[in-house]
Every structure is written in C-alpha cells, then in structure tokens.
Backbone atoms as SQL, in Angstrom:
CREATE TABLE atoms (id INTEGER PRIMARY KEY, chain TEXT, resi INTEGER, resn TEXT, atom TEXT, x REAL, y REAL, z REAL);
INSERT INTO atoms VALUES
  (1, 'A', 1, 'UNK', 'N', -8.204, 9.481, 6.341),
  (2, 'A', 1, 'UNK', 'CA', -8.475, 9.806, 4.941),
  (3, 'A', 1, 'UNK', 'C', -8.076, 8.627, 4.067),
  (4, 'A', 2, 'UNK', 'N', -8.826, 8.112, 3.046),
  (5, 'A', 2, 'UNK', 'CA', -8.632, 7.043, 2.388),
  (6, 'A', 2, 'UNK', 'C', -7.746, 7.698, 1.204),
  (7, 'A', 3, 'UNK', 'N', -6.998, 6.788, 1.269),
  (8, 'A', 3, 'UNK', 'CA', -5.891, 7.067, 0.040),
  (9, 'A', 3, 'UNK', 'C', -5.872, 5.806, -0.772),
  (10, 'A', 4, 'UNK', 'N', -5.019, 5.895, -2.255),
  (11, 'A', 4, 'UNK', 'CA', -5.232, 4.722, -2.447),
  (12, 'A', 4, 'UNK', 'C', -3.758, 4.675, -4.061),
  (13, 'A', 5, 'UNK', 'N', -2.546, 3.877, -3.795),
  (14, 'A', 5, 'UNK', 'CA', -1.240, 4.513, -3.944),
  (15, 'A', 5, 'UNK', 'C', -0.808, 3.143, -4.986),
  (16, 'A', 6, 'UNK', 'N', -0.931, 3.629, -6.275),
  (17, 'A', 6, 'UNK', 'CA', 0.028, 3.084, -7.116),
  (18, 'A', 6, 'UNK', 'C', 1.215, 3.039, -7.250),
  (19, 'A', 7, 'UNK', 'N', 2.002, 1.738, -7.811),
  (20, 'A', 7, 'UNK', 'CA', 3.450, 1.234, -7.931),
  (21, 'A', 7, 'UNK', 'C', 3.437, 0.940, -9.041),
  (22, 'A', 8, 'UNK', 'N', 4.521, 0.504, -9.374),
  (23, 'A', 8, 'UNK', 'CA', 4.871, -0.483, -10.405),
  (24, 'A', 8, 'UNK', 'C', 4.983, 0.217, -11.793),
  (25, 'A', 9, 'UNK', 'N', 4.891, 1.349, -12.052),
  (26, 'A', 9, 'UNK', 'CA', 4.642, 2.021, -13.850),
  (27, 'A', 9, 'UNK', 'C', 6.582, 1.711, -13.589),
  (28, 'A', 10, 'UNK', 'N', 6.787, 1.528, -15.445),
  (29, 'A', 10, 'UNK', 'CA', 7.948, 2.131, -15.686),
  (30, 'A', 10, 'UNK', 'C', 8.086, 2.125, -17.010),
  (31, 'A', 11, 'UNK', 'N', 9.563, 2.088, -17.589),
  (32, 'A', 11, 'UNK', 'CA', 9.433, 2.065, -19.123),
  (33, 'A', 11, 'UNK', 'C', 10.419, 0.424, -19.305),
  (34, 'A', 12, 'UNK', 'N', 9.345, 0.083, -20.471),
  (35, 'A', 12, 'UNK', 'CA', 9.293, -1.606, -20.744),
  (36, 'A', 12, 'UNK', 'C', 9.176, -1.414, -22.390),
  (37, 'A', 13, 'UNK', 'N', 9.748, -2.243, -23.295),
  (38, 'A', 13, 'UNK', 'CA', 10.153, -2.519, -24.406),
  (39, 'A', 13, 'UNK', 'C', 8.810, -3.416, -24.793),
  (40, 'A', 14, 'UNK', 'N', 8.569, -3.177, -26.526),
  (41, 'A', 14, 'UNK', 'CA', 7.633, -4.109, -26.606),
  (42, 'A', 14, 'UNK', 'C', 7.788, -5.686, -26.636),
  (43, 'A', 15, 'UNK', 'N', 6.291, -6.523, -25.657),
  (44, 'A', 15, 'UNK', 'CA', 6.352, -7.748, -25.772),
  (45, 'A', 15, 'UNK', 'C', 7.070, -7.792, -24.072),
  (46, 'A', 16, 'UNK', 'N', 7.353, -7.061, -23.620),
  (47, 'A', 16, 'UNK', 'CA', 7.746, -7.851, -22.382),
  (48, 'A', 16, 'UNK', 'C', 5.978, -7.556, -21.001),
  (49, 'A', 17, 'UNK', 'N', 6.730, -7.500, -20.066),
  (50, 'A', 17, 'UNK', 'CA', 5.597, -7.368, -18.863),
  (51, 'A', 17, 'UNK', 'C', 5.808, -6.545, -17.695),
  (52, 'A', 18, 'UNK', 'N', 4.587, -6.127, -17.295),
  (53, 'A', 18, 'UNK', 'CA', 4.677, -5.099, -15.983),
  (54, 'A', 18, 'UNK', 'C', 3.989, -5.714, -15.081),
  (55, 'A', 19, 'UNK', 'N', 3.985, -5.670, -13.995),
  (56, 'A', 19, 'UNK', 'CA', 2.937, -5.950, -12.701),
  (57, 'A', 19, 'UNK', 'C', 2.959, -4.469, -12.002),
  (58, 'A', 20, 'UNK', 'N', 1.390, -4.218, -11.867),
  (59, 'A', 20, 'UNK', 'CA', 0.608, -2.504, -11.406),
  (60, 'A', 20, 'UNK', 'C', 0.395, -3.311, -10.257),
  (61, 'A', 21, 'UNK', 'N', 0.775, -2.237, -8.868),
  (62, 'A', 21, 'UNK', 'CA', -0.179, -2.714, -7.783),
  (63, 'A', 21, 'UNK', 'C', -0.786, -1.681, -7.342),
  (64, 'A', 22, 'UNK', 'N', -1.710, -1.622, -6.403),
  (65, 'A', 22, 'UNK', 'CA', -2.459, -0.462, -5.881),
  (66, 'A', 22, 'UNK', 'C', -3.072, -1.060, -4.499),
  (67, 'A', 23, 'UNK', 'N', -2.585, -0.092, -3.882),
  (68, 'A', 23, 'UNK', 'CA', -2.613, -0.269, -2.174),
  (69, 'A', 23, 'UNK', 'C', -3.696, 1.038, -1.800),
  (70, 'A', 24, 'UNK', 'N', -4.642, 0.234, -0.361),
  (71, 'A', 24, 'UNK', 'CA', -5.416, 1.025, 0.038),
  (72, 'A', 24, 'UNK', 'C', -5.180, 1.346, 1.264),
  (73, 'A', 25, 'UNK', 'N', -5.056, 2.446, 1.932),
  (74, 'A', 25, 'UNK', 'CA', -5.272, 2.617, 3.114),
  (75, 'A', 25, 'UNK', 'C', -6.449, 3.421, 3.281),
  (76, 'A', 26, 'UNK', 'N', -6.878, 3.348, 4.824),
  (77, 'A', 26, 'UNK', 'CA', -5.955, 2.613, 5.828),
  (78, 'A', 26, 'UNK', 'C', -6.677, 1.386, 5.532),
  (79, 'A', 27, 'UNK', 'N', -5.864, 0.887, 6.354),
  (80, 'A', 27, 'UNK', 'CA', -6.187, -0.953, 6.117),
  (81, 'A', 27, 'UNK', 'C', -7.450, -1.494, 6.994),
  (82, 'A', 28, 'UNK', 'N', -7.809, -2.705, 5.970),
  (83, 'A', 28, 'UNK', 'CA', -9.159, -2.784, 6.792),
  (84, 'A', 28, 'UNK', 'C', -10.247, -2.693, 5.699),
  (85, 'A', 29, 'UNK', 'N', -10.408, -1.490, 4.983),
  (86, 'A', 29, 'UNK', 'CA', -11.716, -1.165, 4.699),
  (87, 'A', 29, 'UNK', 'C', -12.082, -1.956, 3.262),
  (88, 'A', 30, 'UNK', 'N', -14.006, -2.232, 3.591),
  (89, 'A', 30, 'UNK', 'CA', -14.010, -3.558, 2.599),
  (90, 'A', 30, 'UNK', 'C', -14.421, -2.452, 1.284),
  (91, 'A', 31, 'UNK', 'N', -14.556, -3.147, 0.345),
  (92, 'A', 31, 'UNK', 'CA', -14.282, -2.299, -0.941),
  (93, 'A', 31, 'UNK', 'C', -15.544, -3.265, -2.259),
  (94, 'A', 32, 'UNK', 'N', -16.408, -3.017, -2.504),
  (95, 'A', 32, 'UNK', 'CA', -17.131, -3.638, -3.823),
  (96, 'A', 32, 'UNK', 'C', -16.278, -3.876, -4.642),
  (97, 'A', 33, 'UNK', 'N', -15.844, -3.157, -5.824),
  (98, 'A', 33, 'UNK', 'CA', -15.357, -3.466, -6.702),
  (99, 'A', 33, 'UNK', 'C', -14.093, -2.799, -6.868),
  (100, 'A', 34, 'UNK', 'N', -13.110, -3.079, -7.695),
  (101, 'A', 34, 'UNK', 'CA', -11.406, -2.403, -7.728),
  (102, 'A', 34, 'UNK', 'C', -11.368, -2.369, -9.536),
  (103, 'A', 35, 'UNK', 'N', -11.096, -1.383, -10.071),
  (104, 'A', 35, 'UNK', 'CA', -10.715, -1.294, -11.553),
  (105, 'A', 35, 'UNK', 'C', -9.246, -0.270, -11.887),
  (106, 'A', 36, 'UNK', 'N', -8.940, -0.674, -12.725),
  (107, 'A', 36, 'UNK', 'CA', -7.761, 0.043, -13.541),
  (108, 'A', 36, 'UNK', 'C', -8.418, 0.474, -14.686),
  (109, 'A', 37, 'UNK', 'N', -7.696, 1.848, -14.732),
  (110, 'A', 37, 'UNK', 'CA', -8.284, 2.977, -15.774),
  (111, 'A', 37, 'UNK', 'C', -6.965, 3.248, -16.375),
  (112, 'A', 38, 'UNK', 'N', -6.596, 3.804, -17.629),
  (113, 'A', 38, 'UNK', 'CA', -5.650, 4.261, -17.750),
  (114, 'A', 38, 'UNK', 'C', -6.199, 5.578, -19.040),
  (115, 'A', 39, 'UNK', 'N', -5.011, 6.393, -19.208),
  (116, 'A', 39, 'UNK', 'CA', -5.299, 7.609, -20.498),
  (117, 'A', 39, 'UNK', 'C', -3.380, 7.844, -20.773),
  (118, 'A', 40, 'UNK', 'N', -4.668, 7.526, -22.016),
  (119, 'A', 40, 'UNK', 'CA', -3.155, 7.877, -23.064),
  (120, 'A', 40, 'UNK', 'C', -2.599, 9.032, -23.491),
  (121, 'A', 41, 'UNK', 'N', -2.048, 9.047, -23.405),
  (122, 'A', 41, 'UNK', 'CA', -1.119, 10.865, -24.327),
  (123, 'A', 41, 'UNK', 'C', -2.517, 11.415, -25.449),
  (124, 'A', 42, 'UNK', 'N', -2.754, 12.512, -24.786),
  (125, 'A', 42, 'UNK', 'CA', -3.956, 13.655, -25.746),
  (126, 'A', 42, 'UNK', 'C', -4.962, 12.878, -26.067),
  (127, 'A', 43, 'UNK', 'N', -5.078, 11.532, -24.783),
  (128, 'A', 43, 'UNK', 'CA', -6.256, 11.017, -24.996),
  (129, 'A', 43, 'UNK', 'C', -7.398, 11.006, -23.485),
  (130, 'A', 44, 'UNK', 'N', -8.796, 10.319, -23.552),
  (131, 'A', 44, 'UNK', 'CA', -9.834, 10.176, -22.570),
  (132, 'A', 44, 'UNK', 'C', -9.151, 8.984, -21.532),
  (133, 'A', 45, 'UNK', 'N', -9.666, 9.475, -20.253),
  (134, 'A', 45, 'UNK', 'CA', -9.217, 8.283, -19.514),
  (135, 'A', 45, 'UNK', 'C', -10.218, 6.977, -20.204),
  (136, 'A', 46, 'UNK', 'N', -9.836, 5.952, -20.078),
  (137, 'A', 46, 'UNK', 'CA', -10.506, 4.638, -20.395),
  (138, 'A', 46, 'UNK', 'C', -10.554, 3.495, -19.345),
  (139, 'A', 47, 'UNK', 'N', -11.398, 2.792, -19.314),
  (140, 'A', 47, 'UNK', 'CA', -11.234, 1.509, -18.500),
  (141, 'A', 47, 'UNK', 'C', -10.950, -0.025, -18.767),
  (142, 'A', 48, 'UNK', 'N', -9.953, 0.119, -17.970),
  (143, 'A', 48, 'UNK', 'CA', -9.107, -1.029, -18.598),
  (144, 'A', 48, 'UNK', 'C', -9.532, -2.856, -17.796),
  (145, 'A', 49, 'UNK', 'N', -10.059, -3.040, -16.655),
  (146, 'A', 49, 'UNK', 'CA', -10.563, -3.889, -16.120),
  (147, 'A', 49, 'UNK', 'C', -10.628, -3.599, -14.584),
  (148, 'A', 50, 'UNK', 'N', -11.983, -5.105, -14.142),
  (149, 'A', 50, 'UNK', 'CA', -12.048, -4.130, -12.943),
  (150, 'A', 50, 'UNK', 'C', -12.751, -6.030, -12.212),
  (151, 'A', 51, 'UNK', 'N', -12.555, -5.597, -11.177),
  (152, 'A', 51, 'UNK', 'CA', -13.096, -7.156, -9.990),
  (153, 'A', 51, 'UNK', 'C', -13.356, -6.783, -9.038),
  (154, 'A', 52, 'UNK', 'N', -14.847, -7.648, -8.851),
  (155, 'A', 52, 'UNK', 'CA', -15.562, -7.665, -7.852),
  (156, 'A', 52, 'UNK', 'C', -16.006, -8.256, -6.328),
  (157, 'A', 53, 'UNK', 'N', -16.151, -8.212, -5.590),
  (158, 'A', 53, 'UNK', 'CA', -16.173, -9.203, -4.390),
  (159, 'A', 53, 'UNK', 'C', -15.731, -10.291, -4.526),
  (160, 'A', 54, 'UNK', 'N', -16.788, -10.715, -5.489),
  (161, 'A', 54, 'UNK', 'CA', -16.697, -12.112, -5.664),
  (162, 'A', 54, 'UNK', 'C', -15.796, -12.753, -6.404),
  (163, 'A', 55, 'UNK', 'N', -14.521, -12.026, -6.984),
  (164, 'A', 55, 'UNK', 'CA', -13.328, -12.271, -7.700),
  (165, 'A', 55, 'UNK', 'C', -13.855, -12.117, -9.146),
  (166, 'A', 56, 'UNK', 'N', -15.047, -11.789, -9.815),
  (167, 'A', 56, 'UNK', 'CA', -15.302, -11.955, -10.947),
  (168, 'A', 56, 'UNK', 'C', -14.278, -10.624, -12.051),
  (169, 'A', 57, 'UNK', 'N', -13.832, -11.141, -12.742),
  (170, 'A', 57, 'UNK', 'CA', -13.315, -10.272, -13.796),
  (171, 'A', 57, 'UNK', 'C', -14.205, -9.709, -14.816),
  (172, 'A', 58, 'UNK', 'N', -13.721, -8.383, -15.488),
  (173, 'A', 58, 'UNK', 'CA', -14.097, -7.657, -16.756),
  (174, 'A', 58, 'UNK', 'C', -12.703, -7.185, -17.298),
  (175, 'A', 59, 'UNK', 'N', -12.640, -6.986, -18.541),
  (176, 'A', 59, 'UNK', 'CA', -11.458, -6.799, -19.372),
  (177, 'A', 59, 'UNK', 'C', -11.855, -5.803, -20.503),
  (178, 'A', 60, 'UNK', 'N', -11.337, -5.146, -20.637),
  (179, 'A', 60, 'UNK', 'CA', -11.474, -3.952, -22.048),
  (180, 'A', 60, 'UNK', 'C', -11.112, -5.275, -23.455),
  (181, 'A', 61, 'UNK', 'N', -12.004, -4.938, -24.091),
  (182, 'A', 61, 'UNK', 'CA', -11.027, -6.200, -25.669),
  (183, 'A', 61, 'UNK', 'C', -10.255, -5.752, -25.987),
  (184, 'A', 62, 'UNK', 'N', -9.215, -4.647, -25.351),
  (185, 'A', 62, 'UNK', 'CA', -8.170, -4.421, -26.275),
  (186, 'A', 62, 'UNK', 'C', -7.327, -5.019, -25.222),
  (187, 'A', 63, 'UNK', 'N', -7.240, -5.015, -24.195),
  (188, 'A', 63, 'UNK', 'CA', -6.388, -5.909, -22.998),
  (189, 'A', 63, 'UNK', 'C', -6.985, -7.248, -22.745),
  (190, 'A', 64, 'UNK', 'N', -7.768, -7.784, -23.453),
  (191, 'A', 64, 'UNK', 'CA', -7.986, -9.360, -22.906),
  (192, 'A', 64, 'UNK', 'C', -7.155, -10.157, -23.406),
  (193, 'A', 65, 'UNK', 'N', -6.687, -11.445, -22.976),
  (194, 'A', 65, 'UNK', 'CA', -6.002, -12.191, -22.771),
  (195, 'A', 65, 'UNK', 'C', -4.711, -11.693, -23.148),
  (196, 'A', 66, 'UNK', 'N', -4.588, -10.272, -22.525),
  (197, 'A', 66, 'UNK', 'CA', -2.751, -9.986, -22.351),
  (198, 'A', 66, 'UNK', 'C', -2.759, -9.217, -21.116),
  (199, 'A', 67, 'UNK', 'N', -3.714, -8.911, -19.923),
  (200, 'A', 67, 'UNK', 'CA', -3.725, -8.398, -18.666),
  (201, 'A', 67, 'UNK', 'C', -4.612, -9.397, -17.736),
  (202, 'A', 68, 'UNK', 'N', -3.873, -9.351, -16.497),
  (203, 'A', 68, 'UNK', 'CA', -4.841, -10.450, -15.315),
  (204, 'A', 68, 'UNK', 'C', -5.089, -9.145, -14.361),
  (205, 'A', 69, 'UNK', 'N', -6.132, -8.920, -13.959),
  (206, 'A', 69, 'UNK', 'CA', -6.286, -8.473, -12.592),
  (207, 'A', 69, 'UNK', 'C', -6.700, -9.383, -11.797),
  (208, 'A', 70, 'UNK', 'N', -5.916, -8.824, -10.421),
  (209, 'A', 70, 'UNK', 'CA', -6.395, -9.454, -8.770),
  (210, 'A', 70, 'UNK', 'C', -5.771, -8.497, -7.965),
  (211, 'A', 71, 'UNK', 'N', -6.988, -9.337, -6.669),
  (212, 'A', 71, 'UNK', 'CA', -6.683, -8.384, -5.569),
  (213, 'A', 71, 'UNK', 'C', -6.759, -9.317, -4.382),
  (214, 'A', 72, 'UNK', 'N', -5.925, -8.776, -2.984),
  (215, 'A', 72, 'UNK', 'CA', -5.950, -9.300, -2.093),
  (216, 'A', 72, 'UNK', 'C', -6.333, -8.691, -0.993),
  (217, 'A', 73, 'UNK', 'N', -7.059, -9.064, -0.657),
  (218, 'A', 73, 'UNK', 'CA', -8.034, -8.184, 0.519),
  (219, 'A', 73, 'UNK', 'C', -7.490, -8.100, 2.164),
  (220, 'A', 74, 'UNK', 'N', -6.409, -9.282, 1.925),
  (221, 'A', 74, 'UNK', 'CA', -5.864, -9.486, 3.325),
  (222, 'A', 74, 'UNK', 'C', -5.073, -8.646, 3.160),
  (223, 'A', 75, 'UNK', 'N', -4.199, -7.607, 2.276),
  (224, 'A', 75, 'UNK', 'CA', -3.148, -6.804, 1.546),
  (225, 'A', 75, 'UNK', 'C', -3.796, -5.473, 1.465),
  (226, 'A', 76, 'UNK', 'N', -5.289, -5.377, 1.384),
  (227, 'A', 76, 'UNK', 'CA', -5.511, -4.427, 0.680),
  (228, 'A', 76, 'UNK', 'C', -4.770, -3.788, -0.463),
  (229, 'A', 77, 'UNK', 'N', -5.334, -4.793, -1.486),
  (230, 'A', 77, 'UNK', 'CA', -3.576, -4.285, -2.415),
  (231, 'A', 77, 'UNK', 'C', -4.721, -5.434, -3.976),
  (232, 'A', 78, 'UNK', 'N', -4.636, -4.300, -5.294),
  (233, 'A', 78, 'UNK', 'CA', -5.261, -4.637, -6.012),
  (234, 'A', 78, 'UNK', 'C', -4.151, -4.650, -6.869),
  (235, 'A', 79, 'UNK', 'N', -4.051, -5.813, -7.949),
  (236, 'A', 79, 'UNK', 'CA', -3.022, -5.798, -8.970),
  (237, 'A', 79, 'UNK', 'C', -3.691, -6.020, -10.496),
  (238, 'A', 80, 'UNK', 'N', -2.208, -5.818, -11.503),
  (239, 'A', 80, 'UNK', 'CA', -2.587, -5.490, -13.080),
  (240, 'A', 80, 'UNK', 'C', -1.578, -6.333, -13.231),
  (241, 'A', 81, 'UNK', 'N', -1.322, -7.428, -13.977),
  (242, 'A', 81, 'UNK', 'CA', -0.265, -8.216, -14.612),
  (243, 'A', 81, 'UNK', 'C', -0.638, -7.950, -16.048),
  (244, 'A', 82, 'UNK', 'N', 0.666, -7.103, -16.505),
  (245, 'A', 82, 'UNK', 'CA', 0.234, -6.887, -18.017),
  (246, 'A', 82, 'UNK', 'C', 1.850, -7.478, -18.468),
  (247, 'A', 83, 'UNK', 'N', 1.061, -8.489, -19.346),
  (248, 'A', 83, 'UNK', 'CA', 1.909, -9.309, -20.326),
  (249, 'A', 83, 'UNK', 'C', 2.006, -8.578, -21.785),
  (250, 'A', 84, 'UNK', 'N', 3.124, -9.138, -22.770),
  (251, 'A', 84, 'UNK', 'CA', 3.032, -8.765, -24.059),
  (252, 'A', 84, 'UNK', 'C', 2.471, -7.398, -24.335),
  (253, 'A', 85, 'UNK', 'N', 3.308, -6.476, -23.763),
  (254, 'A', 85, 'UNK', 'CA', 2.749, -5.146, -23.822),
  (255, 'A', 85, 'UNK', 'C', 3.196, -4.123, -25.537),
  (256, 'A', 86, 'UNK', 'N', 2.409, -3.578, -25.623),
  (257, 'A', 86, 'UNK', 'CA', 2.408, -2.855, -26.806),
  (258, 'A', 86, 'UNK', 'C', 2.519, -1.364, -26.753),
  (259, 'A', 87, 'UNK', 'N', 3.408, -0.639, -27.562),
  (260, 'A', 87, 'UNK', 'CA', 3.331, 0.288, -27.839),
  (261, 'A', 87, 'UNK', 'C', 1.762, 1.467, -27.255),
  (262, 'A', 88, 'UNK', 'N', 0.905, 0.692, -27.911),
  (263, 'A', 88, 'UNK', 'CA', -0.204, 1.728, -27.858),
  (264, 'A', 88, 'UNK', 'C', -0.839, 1.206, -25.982),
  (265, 'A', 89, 'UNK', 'N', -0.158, 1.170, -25.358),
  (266, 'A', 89, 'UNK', 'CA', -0.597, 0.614, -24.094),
  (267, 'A', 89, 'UNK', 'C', -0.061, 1.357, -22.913),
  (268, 'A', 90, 'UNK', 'N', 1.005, 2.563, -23.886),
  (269, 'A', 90, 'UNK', 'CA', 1.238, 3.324, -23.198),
  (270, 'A', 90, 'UNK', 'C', 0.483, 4.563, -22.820),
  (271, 'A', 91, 'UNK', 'N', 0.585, 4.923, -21.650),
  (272, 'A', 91, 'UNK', 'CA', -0.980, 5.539, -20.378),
  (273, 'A', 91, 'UNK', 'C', -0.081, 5.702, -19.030),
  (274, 'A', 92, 'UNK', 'N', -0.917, 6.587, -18.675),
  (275, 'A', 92, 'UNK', 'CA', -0.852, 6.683, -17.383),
  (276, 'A', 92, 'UNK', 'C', -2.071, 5.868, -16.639),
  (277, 'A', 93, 'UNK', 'N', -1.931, 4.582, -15.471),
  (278, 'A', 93, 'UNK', 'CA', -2.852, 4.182, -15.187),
  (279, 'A', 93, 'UNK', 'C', -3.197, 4.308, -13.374),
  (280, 'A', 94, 'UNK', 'N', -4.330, 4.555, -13.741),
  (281, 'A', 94, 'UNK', 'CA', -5.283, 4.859, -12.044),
  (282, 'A', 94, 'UNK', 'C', -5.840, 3.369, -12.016),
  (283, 'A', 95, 'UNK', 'N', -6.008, 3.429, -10.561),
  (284, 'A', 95, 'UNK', 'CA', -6.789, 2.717, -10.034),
  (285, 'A', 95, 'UNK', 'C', -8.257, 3.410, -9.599),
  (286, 'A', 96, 'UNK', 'N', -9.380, 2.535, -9.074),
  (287, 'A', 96, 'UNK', 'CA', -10.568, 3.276, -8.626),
  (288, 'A', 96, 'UNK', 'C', -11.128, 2.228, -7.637),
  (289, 'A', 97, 'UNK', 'N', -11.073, 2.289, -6.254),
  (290, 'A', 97, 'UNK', 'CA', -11.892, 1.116, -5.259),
  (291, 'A', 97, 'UNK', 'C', -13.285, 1.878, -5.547),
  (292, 'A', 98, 'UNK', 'N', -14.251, 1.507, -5.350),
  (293, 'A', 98, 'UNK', 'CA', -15.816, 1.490, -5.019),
  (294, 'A', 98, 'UNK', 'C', -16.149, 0.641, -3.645),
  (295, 'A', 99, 'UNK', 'N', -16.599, 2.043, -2.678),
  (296, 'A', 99, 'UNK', 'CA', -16.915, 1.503, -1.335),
  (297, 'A', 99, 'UNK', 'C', -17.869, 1.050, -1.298),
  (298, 'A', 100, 'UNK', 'N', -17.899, -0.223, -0.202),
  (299, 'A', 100, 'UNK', 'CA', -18.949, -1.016, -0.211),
  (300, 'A', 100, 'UNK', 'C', -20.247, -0.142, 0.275),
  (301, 'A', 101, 'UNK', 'N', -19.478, 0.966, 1.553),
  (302, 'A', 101, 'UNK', 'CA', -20.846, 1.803, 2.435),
  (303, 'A', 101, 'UNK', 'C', -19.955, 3.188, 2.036),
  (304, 'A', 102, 'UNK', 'N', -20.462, 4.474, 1.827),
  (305, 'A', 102, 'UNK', 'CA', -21.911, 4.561, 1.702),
  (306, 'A', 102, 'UNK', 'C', -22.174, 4.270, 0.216),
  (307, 'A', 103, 'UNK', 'N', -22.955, 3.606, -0.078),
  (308, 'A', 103, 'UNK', 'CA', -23.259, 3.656, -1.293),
  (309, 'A', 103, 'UNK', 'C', -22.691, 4.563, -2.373),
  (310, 'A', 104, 'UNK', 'N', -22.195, 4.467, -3.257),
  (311, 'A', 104, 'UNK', 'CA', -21.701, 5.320, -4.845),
  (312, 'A', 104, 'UNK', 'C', -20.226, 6.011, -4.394),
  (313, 'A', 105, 'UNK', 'N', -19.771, 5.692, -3.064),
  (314, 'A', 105, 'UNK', 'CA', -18.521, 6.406, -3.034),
  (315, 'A', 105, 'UNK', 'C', -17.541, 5.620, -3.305),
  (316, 'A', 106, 'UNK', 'N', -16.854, 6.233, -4.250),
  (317, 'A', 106, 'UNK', 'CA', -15.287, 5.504, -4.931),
  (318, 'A', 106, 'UNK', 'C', -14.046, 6.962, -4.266),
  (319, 'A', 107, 'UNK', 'N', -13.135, 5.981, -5.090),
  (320, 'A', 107, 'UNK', 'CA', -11.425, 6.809, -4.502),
  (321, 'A', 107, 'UNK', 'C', -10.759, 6.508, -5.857),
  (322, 'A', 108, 'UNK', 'N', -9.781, 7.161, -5.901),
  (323, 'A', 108, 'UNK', 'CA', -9.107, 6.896, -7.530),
  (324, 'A', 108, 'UNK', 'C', -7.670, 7.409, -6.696),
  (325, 'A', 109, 'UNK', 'N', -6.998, 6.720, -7.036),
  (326, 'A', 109, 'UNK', 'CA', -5.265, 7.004, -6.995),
  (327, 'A', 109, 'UNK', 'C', -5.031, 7.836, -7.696),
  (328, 'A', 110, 'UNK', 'N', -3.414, 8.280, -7.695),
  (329, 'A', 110, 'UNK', 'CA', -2.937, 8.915, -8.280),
  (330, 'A', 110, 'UNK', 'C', -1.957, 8.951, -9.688),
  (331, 'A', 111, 'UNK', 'N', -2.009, 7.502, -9.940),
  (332, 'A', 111, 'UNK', 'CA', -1.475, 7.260, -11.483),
  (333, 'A', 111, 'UNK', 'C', 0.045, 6.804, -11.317),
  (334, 'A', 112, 'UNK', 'N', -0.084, 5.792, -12.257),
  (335, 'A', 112, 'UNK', 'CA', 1.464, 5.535, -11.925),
  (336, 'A', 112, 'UNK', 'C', 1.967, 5.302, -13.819),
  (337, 'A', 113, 'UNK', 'N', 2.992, 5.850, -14.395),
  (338, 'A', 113, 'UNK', 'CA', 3.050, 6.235, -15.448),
  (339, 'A', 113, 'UNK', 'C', 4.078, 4.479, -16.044),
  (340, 'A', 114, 'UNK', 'N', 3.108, 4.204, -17.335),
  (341, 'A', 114, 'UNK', 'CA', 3.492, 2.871, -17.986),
  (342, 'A', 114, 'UNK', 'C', 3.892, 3.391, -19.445),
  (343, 'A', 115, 'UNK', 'N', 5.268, 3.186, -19.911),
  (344, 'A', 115, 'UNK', 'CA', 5.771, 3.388, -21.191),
  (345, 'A', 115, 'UNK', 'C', 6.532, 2.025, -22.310),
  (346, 'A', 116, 'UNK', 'N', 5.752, 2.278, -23.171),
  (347, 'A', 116, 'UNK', 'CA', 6.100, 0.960, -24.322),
  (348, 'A', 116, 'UNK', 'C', 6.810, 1.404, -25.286),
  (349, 'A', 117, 'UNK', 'N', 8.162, 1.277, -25.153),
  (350, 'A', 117, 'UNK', 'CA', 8.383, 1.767, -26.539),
  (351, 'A', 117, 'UNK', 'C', 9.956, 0.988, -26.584),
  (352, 'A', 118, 'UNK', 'N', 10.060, 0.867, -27.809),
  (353, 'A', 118, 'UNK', 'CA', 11.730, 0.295, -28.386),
  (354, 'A', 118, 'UNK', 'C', 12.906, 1.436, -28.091);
C-alpha cells in the first residue's frame, strides 16, 4: 500500500524557517509530479508548489521567492524549505505524488501541522 508520510511541521516565530519533508513508500516507485498543498484554519485546501520529473518548479505568488521545493528520487523523499515565514502561512500542509502508471492516480499524505506566530 502506498503511503506517503510528512515531517517537519512545528511552531516557528515570524521571519524564521522550516524544512517539510515527505517520504514515499514503499521505495522504488517512480512518481510524475510531487506538490505541497496546505489549508488554513476555516479555510480551502490550496496549492502551494509542486515539481516535476524534470525538476521543473511552480510556486503559488504568495510563496514565491520565500519557499524552495525539491525532491530526491534516490530518497523517495520530496521537500518544502520555507524561509521568512509569516503569520498567515500558518496551515496544515499535505503533500500529493502523481503516479507516473496508471495514469491520473495520485496519493496525498497525511498533513503535518506548520504554526507562525509570536
């Protein structure tokens, strides 16, 4: 059964940084694309960025140039480096792999909880 297991949430002050990772098992399996989603308190989940085979990035404009995603395939293990974090950035955030076969099937973790506040 494919699982797929977030780390890294905790509670962080504004302006500092978190690193999200997200691990797939079982190991091995190749994956299209990897994104981070997150939802905020009495809010819609949203998508926060996401990379593709080919290492290409996408970024939400409210997280660009203050989050990096990557992933390592030899790890099976997709990451979120979020810098200069803000208040409103607090979410609970999922991950989502998209399998390469069969076509349209994804997996979503189970959330790992990120808090900004003074």
């Amino acid at each position: 059964q494919v699982q797929l297991v977030e780390s890294g949430g905790g509670l962080v002050q504004p302006g500092e940084s978190l690193k999200l990772s997200c691990t797939a098992s079982p190991s091995g399996l190749s994956w299209d694309s990897m994104g981070w989603y997150r939802q905020p308190p009495g809010k819609e989940r949203e998508w926060v960025a996401d990379i593709d085979r080919s290492a290409t990035e996408n970024y939400a404009a409210s997280v660009r140039g203050r989050f990096a995603i990557s992933r390592d395939n030899t790890k099976d293990t997709m990451y979120l480096q979020m810098y200069n974090l803000r208040p409103e950035d607090t979410a609970v955030y999922y991950c989502k792999a998209v399998a390469i076969f069969p076509p349209g099937t994804f997996f979503w973790g189970q959330g790992t909880q990120v808090t900004v506040s003074s």
